[in-house]
Every structure is written in structure tokens, then in C-alpha cells.
N, C-alpha and C positions, 0 to 999 in steps of 0.2 A: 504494500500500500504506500505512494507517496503524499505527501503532508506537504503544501507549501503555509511559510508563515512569510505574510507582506513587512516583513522590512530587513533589512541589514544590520538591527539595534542587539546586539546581544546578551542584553537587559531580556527582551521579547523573544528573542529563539531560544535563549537559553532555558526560559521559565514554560514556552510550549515543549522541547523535548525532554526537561526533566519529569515535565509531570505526563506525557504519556507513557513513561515508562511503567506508571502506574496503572493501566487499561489497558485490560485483556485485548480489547477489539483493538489498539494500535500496537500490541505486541512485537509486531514486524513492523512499522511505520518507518520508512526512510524521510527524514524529515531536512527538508531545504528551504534556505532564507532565499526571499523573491524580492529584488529592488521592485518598488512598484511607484507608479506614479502619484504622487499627492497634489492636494487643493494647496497654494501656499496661501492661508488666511491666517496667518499666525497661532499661535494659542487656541485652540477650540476653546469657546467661552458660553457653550450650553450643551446639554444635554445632548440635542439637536446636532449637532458640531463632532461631537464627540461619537454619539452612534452611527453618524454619517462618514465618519471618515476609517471606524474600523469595518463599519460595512464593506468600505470601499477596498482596503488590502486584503479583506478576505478574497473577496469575489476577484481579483487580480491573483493572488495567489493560487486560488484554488484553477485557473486554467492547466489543462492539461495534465490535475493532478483529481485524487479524487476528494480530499478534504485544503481550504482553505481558510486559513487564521488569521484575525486580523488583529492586531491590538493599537486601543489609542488611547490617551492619557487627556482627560479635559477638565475644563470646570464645569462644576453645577450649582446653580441658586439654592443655598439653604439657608431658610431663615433662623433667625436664634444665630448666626454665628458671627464670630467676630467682625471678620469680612463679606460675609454675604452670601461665602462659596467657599466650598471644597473641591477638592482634584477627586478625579476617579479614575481608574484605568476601568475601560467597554472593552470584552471581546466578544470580537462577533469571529462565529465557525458557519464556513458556506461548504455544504455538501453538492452543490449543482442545482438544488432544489428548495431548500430554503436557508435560512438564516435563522442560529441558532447562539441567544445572547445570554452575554452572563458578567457582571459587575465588581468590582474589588471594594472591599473596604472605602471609605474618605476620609482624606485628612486635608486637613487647613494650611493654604502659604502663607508666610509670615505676611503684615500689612501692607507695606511696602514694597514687595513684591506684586502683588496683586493689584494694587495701584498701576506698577508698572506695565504689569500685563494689560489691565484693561484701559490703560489711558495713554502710554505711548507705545502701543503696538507690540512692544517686548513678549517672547515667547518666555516660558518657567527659565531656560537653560539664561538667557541673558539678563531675565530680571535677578536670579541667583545670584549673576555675576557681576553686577552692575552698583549691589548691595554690599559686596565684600563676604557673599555666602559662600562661594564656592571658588573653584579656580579652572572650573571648566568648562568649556567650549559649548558640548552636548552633553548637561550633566545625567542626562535621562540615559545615555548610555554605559552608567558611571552606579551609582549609589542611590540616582534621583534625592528629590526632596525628604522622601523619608528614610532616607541612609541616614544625611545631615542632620534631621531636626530629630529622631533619636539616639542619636549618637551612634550610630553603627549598630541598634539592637534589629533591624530590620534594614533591607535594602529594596529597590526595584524589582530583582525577577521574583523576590518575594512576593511582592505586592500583584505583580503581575500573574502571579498563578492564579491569585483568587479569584480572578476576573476569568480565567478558562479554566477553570476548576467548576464556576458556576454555570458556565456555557454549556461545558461537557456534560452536563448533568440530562441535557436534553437529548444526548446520545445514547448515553444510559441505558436512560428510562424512556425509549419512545412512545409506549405506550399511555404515556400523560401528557404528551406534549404532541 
């Protein structure tokens, strides 16, 4: 069975082929990272943004292959919180036929950051660094946000499994979904 995952981010392939080593049904999955082409709007900054753009590396990945994985990191409106919004990482899995979605945890950018993102166009990696949080380029390839803000008790492909952990679950179980 081949698996592509839509990006180059090794945050994102790394957290889809550790965790299907866990599922019988990808037992044999040969799994390949797919450059795929993105929207460049910066920072997804909804929901909408954010579902739309992992939709969009699944269904690019999955050409020629017979599962495709998408994963993408955005913010979403929640009230009660400091800023307004948290980050989530969406993955969306595209079998040929439909789309099958599943979400991570959230957590909160620092204030300032977020400012950044949403008022001079800054994506998370340059508002990080803009701030004197990080010292990287593309930190989402790195430790992401919640490497840094708990001190290395958590990183990215962490965060990112729980998002195709929750996807996978509609693979599962087809019979409820």
C-alpha cells in the first residue's frame, strides 16, 4: 500500500509514519512525503483556512497513491481566551472517495505573536522570530510552538499525531462513519 503525506515538513511525515506503525490495515504502508502545491495566504487564520488547506495536501498526495494525508496547523476563534484563538493542527486523510478528518489538541500563541500574525501578515515561524522566541526560519519544522512554550515537554510531530490519530479513527471504525 502506498501512503503519500502532502509536505516535505518532517514534523508531518514523521508523526504520519510513526503512528501507522500502529494499524494493522497500514502494516505494509510504504509511506512518501509529496511536495504539493499550496495557497500562499499566510497563517491560516480560521477554521475554514485551516480545513481547507489540509484538505488540499491530502487530495494532492493521495494521487497515484491509494491513501492521502494532509496536515495543517491554523488558528481558530475561541472565546474565553486570552487572544481570541488557538492553533490547531486539521488532518485530513483522502482515500479517492472521501475525506476523513481529525483534530489535535489547542494551544494559545503568546500575545504578541498573534498580533503579529493577524495584523502584519507574519506566519507563526516569523512572528516567533520577530519576538526573540525562536531562532528559526521554519520553526514548525523544528519543535513548533509547543516545543518552546513547554519547554521541550512536548514537540510538533507530537502534537501532530493527535490530529491523524483522530482522522484514523474513521478508518477504523467504518462502520460509524
Amino acid at each position: 500500500m502506498n501512503v503519500g503525506i502532502g509536505s516535505k515538513n518532517k514534523t508531518k511525515v514523521n508523526a504520519v509514519a510513526e503512528l501507522l506503525k500502529d494499524y494493522p490495515m497500514f502494516e505494509d504502508a510504504e509511506v512518501e512525503s509529496v511536495a504539493v502545491q499550496v495557497e500562499e495566504f499566510g497563517h491560516p487564520k480560521s477554521i475554514d483556512e485551516t480545513v481547507a488547506g489540509a484538505i488540499n495536501r491530502a487530495k494532492q498526495a493521495q494521487i497515484g497513491r491509494e491513501y492521502g494525508f494532509g496536515i495543517e496547523g491554523g488558528l481558530i476563534a475561541i472565546p474565553h481566551t486570552k487572544t481570541g484563538y488557538m492553533e490547531v493542527a486539521i488532518c485530513a486523510i483522502y482515500d479517492g472517495e472521501q475525506i476523513h478528518l481529525g483534530m489535535s489538541q489547542g494551544c494559545e500563541w503568546p500575545k504578541k505573536v498573534i498580533h503579529s500574525i493577524l495584523h502584519e501578515g507574519l506566519d507563526g515561524s516569523q512572528a516567533m522570530k520577530k519576538h526573540g522566541l525562536t531562532g528559526h526560519d521554519k520553526l514548525g519544522e523544528h519543535e513548533g510552538l509547543v516545543g518552546i512554550m513547554t519547554k521541550g515537554r512536548t514537540n510538533r510531530t507530537a502534537f501532530n499525531k493527535t490530529a491523524i490519530g483522530m482522522a484514523l479513527m474513521h478508518l477504523e471504525n467504518p462502520e460509524h462513519y
